[in-house]
C-alpha positions as CSV (number, residue, x, y, z in Angstrom):
1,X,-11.8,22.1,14.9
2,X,-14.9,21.7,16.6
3,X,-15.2,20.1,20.1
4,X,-16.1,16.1,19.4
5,X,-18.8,16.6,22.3
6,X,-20.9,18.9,20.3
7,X,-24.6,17.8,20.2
8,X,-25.9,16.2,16.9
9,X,-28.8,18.6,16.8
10,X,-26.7,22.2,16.8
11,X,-25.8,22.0,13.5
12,X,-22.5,24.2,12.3
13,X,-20.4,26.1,15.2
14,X,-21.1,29.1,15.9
15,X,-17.9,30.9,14.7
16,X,-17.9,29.1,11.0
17,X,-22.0,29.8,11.0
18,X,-21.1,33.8,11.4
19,X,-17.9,33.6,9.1
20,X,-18.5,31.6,6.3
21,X,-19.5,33.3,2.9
22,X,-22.9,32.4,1.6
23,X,-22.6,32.8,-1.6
24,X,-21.5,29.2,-3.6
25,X,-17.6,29.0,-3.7
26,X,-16.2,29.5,-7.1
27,X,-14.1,26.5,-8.7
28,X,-10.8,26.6,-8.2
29,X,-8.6,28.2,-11.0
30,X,-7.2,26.2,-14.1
31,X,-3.3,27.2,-12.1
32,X,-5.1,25.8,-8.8
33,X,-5.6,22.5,-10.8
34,X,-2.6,22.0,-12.2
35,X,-1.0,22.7,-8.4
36,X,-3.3,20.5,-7.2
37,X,-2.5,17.3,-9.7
38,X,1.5,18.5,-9.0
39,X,1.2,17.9,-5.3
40,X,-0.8,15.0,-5.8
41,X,1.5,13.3,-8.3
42,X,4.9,14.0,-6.0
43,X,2.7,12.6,-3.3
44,X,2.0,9.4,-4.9
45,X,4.8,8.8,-6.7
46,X,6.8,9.1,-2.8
47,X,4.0,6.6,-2.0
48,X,5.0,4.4,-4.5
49,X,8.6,4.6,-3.5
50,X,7.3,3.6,0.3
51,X,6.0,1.1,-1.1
52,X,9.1,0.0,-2.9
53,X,11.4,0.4,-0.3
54,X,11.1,-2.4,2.3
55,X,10.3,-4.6,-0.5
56,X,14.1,-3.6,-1.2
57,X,15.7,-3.6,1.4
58,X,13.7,-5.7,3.9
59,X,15.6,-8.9,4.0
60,X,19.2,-7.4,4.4
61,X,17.6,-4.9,7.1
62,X,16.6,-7.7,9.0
63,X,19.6,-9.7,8.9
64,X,21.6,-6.5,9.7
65,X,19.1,-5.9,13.3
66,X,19.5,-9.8,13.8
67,X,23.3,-10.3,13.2
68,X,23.7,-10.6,16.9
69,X,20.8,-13.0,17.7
70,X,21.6,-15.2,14.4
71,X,25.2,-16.5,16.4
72,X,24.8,-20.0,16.9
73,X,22.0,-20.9,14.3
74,X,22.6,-22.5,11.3
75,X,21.4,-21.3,7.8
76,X,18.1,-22.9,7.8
77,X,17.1,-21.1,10.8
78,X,18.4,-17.6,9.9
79,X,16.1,-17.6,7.0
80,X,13.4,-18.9,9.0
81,X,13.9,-15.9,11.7
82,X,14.5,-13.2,8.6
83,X,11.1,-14.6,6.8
84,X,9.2,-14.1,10.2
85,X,10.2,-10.7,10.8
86,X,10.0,-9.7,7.0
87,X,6.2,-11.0,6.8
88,X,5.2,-9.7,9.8
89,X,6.9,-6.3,9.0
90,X,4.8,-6.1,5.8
91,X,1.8,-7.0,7.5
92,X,1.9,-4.8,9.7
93,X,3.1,-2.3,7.3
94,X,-0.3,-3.0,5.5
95,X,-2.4,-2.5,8.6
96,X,-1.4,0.9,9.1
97,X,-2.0,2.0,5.4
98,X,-5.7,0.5,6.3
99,X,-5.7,2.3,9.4
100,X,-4.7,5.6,7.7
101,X,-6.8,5.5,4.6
102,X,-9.5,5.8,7.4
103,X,-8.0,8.2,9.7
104,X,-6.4,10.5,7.4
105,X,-9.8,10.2,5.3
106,X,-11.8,11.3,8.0
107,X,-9.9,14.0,8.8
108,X,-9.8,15.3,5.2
109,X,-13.7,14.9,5.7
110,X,-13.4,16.9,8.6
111,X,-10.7,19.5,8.3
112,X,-10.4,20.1,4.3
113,X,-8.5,17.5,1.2
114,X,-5.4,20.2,1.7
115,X,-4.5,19.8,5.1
116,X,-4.9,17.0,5.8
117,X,-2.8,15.6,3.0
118,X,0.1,17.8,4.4
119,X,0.0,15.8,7.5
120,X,-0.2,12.6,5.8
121,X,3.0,13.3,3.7
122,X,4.7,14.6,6.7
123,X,3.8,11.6,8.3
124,X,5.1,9.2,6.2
125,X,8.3,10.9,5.3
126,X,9.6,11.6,8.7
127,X,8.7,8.2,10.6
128,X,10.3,6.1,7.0
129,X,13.6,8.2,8.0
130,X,13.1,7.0,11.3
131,X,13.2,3.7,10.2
132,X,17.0,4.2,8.8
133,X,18.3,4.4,12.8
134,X,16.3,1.5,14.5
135,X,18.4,-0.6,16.6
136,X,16.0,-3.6,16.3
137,X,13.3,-5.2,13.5
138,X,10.2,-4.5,16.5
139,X,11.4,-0.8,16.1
140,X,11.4,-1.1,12.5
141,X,7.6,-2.8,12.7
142,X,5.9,0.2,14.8
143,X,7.6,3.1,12.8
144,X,7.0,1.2,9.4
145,X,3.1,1.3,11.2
146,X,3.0,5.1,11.7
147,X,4.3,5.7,7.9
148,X,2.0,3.0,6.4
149,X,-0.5,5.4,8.3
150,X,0.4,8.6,6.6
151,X,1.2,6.8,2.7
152,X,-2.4,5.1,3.0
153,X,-4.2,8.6,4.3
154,X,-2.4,10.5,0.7
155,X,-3.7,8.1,-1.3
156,X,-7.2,8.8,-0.3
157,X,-7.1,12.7,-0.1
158,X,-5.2,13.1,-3.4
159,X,-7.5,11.3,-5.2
160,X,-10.7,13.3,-3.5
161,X,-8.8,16.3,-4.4
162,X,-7.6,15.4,-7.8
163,X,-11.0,14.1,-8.5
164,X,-12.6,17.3,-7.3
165,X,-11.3,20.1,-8.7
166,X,-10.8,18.7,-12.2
167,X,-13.7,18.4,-14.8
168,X,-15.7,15.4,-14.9
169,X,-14.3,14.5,-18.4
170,X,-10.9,14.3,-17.2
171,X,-11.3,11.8,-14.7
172,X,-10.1,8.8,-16.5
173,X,-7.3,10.6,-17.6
174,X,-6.6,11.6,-14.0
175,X,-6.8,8.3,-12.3
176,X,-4.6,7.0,-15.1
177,X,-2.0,9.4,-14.1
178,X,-2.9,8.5,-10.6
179,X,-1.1,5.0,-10.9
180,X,1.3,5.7,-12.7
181,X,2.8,8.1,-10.3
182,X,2.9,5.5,-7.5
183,X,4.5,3.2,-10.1
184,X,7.6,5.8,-10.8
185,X,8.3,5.7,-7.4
186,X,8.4,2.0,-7.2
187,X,10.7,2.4,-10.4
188,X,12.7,5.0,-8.9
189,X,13.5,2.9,-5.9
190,X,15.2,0.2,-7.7
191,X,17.0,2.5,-9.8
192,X,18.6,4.7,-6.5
193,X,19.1,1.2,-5.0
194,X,21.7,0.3,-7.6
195,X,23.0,3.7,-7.8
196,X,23.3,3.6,-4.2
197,X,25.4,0.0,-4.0
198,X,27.5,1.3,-6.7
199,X,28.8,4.3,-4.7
200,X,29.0,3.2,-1.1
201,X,32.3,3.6,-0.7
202,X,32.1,7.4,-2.1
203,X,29.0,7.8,0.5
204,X,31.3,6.6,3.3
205,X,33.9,9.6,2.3
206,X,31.3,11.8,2.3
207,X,29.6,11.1,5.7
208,X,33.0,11.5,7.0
209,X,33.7,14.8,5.7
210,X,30.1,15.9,7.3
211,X,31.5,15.3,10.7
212,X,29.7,11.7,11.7
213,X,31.8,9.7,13.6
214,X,33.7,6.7,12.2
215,X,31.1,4.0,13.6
216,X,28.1,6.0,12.4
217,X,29.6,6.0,9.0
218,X,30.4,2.2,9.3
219,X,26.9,1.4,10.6
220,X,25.0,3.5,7.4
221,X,27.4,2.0,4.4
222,X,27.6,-1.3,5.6
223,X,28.0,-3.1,2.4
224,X,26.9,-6.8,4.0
225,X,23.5,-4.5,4.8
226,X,23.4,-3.2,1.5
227,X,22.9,0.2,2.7
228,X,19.9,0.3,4.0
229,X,19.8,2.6,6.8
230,X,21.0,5.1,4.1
231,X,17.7,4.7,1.7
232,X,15.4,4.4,4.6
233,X,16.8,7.6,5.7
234,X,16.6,9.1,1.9
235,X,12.9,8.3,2.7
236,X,12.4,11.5,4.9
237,X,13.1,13.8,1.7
238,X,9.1,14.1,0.5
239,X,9.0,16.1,3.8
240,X,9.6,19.3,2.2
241,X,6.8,18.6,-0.5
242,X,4.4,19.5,2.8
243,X,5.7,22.7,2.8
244,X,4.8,23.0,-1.3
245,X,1.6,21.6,-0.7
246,X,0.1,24.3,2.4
247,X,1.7,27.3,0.8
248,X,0.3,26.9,-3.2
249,X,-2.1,24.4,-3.1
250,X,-6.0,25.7,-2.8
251,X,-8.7,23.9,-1.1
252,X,-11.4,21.7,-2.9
253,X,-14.2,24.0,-3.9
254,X,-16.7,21.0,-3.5
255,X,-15.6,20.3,0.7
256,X,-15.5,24.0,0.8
257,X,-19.3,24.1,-0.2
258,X,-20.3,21.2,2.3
259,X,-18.4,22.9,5.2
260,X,-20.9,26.2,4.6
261,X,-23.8,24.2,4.9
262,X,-22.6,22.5,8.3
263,X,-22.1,19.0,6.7
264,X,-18.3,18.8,8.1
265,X,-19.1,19.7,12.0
266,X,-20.6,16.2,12.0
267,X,-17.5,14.2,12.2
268,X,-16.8,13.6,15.6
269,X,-13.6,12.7,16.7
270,X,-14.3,10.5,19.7
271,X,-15.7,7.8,16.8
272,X,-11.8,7.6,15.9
273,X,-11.7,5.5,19.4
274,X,-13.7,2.5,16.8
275,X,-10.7,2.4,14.6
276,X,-8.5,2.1,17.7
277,X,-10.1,-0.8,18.3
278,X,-10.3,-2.3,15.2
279,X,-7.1,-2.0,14.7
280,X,-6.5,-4.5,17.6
281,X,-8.5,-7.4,15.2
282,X,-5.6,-7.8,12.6
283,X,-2.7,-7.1,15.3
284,X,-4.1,-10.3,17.1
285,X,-4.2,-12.3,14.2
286,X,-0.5,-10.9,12.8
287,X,0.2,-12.4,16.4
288,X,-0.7,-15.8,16.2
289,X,0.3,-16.2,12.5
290,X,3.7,-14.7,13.0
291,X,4.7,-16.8,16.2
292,X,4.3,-20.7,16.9
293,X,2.4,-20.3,20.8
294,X,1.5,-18.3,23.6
295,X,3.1,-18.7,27.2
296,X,0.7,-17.8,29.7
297,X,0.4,-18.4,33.6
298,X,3.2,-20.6,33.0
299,X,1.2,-22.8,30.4
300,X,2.2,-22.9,26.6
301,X,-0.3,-22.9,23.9
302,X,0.3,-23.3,20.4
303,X,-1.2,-21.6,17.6
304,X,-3.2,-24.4,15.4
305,X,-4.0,-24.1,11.7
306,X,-7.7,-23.4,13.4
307,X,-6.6,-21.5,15.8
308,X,-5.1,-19.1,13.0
309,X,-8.3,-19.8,10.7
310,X,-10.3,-18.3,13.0
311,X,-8.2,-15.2,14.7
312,X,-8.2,-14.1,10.7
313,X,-12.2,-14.1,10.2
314,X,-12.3,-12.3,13.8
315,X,-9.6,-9.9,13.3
316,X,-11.3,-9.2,9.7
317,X,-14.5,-9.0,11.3
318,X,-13.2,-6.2,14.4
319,X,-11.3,-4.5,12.1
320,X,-14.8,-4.0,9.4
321,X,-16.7,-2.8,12.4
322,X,-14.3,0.0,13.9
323,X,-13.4,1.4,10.9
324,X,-16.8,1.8,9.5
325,X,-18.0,3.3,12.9
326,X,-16.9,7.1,12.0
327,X,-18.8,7.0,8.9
328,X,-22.1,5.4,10.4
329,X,-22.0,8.1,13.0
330,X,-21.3,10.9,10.9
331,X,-24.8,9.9,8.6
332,X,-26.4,9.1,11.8
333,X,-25.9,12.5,13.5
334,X,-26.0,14.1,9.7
335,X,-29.7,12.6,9.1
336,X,-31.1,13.3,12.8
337,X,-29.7,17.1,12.1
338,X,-31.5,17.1,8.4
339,X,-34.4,15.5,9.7
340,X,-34.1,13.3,6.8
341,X,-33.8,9.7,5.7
342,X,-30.7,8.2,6.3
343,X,-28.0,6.6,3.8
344,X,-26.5,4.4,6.2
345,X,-27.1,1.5,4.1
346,X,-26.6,2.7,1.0
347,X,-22.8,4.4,1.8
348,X,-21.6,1.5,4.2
349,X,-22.7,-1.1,1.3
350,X,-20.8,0.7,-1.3
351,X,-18.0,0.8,1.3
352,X,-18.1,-3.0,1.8
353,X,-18.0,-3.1,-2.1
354,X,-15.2,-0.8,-2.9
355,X,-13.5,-2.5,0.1
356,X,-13.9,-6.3,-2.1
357,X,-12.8,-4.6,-4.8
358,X,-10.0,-3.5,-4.1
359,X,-8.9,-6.1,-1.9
360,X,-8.7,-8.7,-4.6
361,X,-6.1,-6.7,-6.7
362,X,-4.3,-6.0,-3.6
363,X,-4.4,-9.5,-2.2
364,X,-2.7,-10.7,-6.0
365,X,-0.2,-8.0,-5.7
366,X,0.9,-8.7,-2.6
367,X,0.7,-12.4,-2.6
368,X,2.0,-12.6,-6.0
369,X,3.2,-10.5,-7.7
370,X,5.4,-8.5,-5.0
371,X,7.6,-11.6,-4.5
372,X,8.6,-11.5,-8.1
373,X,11.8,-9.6,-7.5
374,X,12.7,-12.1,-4.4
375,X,12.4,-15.0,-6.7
376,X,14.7,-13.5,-9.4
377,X,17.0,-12.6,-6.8
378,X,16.5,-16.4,-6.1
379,X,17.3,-17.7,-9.7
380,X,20.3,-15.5,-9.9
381,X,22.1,-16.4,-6.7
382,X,21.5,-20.0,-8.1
383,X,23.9,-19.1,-11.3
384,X,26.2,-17.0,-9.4
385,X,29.7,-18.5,-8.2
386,X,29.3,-20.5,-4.8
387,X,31.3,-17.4,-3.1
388,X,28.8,-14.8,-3.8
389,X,26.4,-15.6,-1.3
390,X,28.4,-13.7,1.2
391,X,27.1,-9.4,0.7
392,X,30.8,-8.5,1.5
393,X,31.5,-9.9,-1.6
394,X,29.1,-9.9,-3.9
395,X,30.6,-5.4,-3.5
396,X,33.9,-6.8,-4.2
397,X,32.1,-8.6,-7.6
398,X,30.9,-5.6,-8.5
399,X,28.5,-4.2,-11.4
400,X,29.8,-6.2,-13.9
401,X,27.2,-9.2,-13.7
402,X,23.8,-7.8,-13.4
403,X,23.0,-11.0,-11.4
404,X,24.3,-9.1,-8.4
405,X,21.3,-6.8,-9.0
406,X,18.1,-9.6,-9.9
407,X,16.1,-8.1,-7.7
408,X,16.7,-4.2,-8.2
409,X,16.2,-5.2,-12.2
410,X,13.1,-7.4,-11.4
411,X,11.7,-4.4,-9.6
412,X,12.2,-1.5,-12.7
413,X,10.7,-4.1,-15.4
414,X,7.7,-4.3,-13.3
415,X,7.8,-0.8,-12.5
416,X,7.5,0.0,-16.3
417,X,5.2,-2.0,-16.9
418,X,2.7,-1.3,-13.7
419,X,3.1,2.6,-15.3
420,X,2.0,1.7,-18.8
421,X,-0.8,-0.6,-17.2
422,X,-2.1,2.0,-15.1
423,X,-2.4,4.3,-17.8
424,X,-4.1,1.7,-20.2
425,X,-6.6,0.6,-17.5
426,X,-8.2,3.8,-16.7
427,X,-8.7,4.9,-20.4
428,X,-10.4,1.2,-20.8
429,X,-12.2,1.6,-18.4
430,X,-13.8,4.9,-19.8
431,X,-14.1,3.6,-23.6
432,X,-15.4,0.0,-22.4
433,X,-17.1,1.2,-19.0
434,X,-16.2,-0.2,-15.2
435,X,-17.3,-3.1,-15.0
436,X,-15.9,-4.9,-18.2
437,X,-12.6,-3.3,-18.1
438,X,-12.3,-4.7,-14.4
439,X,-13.2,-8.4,-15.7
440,X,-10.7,-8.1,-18.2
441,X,-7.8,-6.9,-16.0
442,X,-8.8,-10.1,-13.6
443,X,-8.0,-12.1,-16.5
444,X,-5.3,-10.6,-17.8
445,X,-3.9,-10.3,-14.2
446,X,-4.3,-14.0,-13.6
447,X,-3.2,-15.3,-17.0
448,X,0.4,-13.0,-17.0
449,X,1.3,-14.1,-13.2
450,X,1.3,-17.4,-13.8
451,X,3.3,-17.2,-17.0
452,X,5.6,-15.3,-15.5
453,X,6.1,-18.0,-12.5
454,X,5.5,-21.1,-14.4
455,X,7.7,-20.8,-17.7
456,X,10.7,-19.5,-16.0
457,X,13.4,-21.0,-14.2
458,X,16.5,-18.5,-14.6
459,X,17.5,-15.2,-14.5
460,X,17.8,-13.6,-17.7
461,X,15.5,-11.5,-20.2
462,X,12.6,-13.6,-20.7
463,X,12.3,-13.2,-17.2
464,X,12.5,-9.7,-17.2
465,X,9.6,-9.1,-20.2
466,X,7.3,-11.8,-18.3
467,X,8.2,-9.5,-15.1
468,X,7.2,-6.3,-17.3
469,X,3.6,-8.1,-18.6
470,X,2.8,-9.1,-15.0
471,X,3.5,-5.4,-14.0
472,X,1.2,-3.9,-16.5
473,X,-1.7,-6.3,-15.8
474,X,-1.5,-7.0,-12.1
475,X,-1.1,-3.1,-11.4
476,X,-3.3,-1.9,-14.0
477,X,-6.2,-1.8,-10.8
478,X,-4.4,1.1,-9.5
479,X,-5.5,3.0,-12.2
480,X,-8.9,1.5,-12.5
481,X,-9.4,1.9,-8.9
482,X,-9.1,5.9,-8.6
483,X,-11.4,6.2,-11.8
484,X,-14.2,4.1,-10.0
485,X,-14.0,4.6,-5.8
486,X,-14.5,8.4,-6.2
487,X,-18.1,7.9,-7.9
488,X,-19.2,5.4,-5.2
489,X,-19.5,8.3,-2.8
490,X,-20.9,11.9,-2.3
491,X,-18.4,15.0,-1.3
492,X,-19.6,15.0,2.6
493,X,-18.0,11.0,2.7
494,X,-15.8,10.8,-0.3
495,X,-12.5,11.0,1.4
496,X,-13.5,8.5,3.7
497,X,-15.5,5.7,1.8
498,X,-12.7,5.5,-0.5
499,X,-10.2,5.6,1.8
500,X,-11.7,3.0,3.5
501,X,-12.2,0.8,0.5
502,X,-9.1,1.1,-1.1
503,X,-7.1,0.5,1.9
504,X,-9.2,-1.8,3.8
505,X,-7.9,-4.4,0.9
506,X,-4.4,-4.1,2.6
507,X,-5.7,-5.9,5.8
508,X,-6.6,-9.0,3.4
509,X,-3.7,-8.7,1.7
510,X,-1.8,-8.4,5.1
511,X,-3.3,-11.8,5.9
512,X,-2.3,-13.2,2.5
513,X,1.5,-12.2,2.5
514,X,1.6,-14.2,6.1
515,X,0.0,-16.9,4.6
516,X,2.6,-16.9,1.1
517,X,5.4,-18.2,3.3
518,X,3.5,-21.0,4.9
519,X,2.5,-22.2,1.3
520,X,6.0,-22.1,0.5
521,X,7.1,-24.5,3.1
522,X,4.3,-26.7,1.9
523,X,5.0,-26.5,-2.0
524,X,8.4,-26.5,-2.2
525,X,9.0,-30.1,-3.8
526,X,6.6,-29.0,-6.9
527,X,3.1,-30.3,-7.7
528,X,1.7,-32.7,-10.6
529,X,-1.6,-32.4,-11.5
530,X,-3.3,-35.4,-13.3
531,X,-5.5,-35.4,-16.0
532,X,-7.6,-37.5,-18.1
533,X,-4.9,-38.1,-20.8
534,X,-1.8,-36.4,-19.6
535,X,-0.3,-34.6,-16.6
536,X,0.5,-31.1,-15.8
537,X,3.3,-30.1,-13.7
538,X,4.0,-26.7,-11.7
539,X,7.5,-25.5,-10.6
540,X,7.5,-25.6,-6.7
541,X,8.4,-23.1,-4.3
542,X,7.4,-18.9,-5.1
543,X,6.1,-20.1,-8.3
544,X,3.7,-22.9,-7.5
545,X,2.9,-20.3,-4.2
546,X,2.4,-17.2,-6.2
547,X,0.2,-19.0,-9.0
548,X,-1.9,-19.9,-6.3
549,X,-2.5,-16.7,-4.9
550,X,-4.3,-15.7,-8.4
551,X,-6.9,-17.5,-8.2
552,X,-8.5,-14.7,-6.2
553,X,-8.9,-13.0,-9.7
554,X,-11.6,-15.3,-10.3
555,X,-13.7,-13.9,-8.0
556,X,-13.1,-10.6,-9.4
557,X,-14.7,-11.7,-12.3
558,X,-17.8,-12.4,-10.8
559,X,-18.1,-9.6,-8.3
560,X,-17.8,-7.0,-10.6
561,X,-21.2,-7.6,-12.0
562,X,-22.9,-6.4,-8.7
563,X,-21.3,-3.0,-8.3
564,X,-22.8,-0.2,-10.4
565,X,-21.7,0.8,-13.6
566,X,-21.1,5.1,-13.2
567,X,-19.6,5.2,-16.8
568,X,-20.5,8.6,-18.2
569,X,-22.1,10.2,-15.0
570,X,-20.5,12.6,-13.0
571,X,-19.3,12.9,-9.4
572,X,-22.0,12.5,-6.5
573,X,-22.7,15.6,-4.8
């Protein structure tokens, strides 16, 4: 890599200037392609299992690293203190995919789409098996940080390499493959989370006959922790795909073309010290949400409603500025080496763009539709004999009532649906073009969430098929999004601006899932809304909260109408 101290004006080292071919690099080979989309789609489809995971297994983690603190408190306060942790562990979890969207980005920018993405995968794999021997929930919170880094960095360089070494008129088809991939791995959580409840006591056997010791074993098939530790540890196994992806996997021939002509020496790694920075906005503003004051100098200050208010525009604000520092110095240096106009505006407003764009999606996902499996889980404990509330013996109850498993069947039924909406959405968005097919997911995404919340009150399979419709409309962006965010940006920034945008959208939705439990607290009596002739009333608690949350659709539906419509034209060089 080239020193970050090199002086704008030098233009390529001096070692890549004498090596480099100079003839244009051919396009990589219909086998290279298909490698290519292969390690791509393992790669998102172990994203979409991240994703899954915590979502899980979160709550009974938390109780599990709290057991000894919870002694003394009475019910009430234990879910308070598992909430708080849970939140603020998902916040922070989305942070870090923001922070590596840009940071892996860059370096895909900077080093090659290949690379890159092997470190991101390796990344995520080994710090989520981490997770699996953390002794308390702050240890879970950092290493869920560094693995949120690595998922949100192979999102971005698997669509830039996707993108670029397949034809322009298989895009759509692409992106919708894109989604859908992230979707089976959500899927394939829930499904390995049943399998895995069902078999504990077979796992504890086995541990044993590896050679762990007896407390080990007890501590990893706990069944009042619903096994946790064991699936956070099953989260290390995409580390092997690295290995797959640096041995078969060829480079972009489109980044190989803009590292002969000098265009990649121009990321310098010192601007990576802005997204340090920025980083500290939303940490600050997790801080204040996620805890009720300060002590300072012996004084005590509480956090306010405007206190809050305003560490969230702040931290939004920091966080907007350090991130998009490495890509305004990169066009900075880039234009003063050309001795050309620059694109600052142009990129860094398409960045702000993509950034809105995908944040409102992300924002209903995770403020919405993300707690549906909690709130099944909810309705079924409700119709469950009083005795079941205990873990221990909800195992001792068994498989027989799939009550026991609300939220692992919540999660597949959305799963299958998120796969088939993903797969719709990009092939509407080719036959209709961009910007109608995203106004129409806004509505449909809106309209199916709050059916889902609003007309049921149990457990059972109209639950399940309004659980399936929310997951194909409300994840239906994640295969609009891939289409769209690569042609906002030329090769030299592509890895970047869209990793940026994309995953920016998971600091606002960081700040909504804080937000979702305060609303609860607020809403949990129900609301009646008067009219001129009659009265309409919502069911409190996660669905009055969640219906809420999609209103943010509607401003989908307008913004849409500013971005460009690229239907039909092919990638930016």
């Amino acid at each position: 890599m080239a020193s970050s101290h090199q002086k704008p004006n030098q233009g390529p080292p001096p070692d890549m200037a004498a090596t480099a071919p100079q003839a244009p690099t051919a396009p990589v080979s219909a086998r290279g392609r298909w490698l290519a989309l292969a390690a791509a789609l393992l790669g998102w489809m172990f994203d979409g299992a991240e994703m899954g995971l915590f979502s899980l297994v979160g709550r009974p983690a938390v109780q599990d690293l709290l057991s000894q603190e919870f002694a003394g408190l009475d019910p009430v306060q234990r879910e308070s203190a598992t909430g708080l942790w849970f939140s603020v562990i998902i916040a922070g979890f989305l942070v870090g995919a923001a922070t590596g969207g840009v940071v892996f980005g860059w370096l895909g920018d900077r080093i090659g789409r290949v690379r890159a993405m092997a470190l991101s995968v390796l990344t995520y794999a080994l710090f989520t098996g981490f997770c699996g021997l953390a002794g308390a929930p702050w240890q879970v919170l950092v290493l869920r940080f560094v693995a949120s880094m690595g998922m949100g960095g192979e999102w971005s360089l698997g669509v830039a390499l996707v993108m670029e070494v397949w034809p322009n008129r298989s895009r759509a088809f692409m992106a919708g493959l894109i989604g859908a991939a992230a979707n089976v791995g959500y899927l394939l959580v829930g499904v390995v989370g049943i399998g895995l409840l069902s078999i504990l006591g077979e796992m504890s056997a086995f541990l044993s006959a590896l050679g762990l010791s007896e407390q080990m074993v007890a501590t990893l098939t706990d069944p009042a922790a619903k096994g946790w530790r064991l699936m956070m540890i099953l989260g290390a196994v995409p580390a092997v795909l690295t290995f797959f992806i640096r041995l078969f996997v060829p480079e972009s021939h489109r980044w190989q073309q803009e590292r002969m002509r000098g265009a990649t020496s121009q990321w310098a790694t010192r601007d990576l010290l802005a997204v340090a920075c920025g980083v500290m906005g939303p940490a600050a503003a997790i801080y204040l949400f996620a805890l009720p004051q300060t002590s300072l100098g012996g004084q005590t200050f509480q956090h306010t409603p405007g206190m809050r208010a305003a560490a969230a525009v702040i931290g939004l604000l920091v966080a907007l500025t350090g991130f998009l520092y490495p890509v305004f110095g990169y066009l900075r240096r880039e234009a003063r080496q050309a001795g050309r106009a620059s694109q600052l505006v142009h990129v860094l407003g398409r960045m702000i763009l993509g950034a809105a764009l995908s944040g409102i999606p992300l924002l209903g996902t995770w403020g919405a539709a993300q707690w549906g499996p909690a709130w099944a889980d909810q309705l079924a404990r409700q119709e469950l004999p009083t005795a079941l509330p205990d873990p221990a013996v909800w195992m001792a109850w068994g498989s027989n009532d799939p009550k026991v498993y609300a939220k692992e069947y919540m999660q597949i039924w959305m799963a299958f649906g998120a796969i088939v909406g993903t797969l719709l959405a990009a092939m509407l968005g080719d036959r209709l073009g961009r910007r109608p097919a995203y106004f129409l997911l806004c509505v449909a995404a809106m309209i199916s969430a709050i059916v889902m919340f609003q007309t049921n009150n149990r457990f059972g399979d109209g639950l399940l098929f309004w659980g399936f419709m929310a997951g194909v409309c409300t994840a239906s962006f994640y295969g609009w999004l891939p289409l769209y965010l690569p042609e906002l940006f030329r090769t030299a920034v592509r890895a970047t601006g869209q990793g940026f945008s994309f995953n920016f959208g998971r600091i606002l939705a960081a700040m909504g899932t804080l937000q979702v439990g305060a609303i609860l607290k607020q809403v949990e009596g129900g609301y009646t809304l008067k009219l001129a002739n009659s009265t309409l009333s919502f069911t409190g608690g996660y669905p009055l909260a969640c219906s809420a949350v999609t209103v943010i659709y509607l401003l989908g539906m307008l913004l849409i109408w500013l971005a460009p419509e690229t239907r039909g034209q092919p990638l930016p060089e």
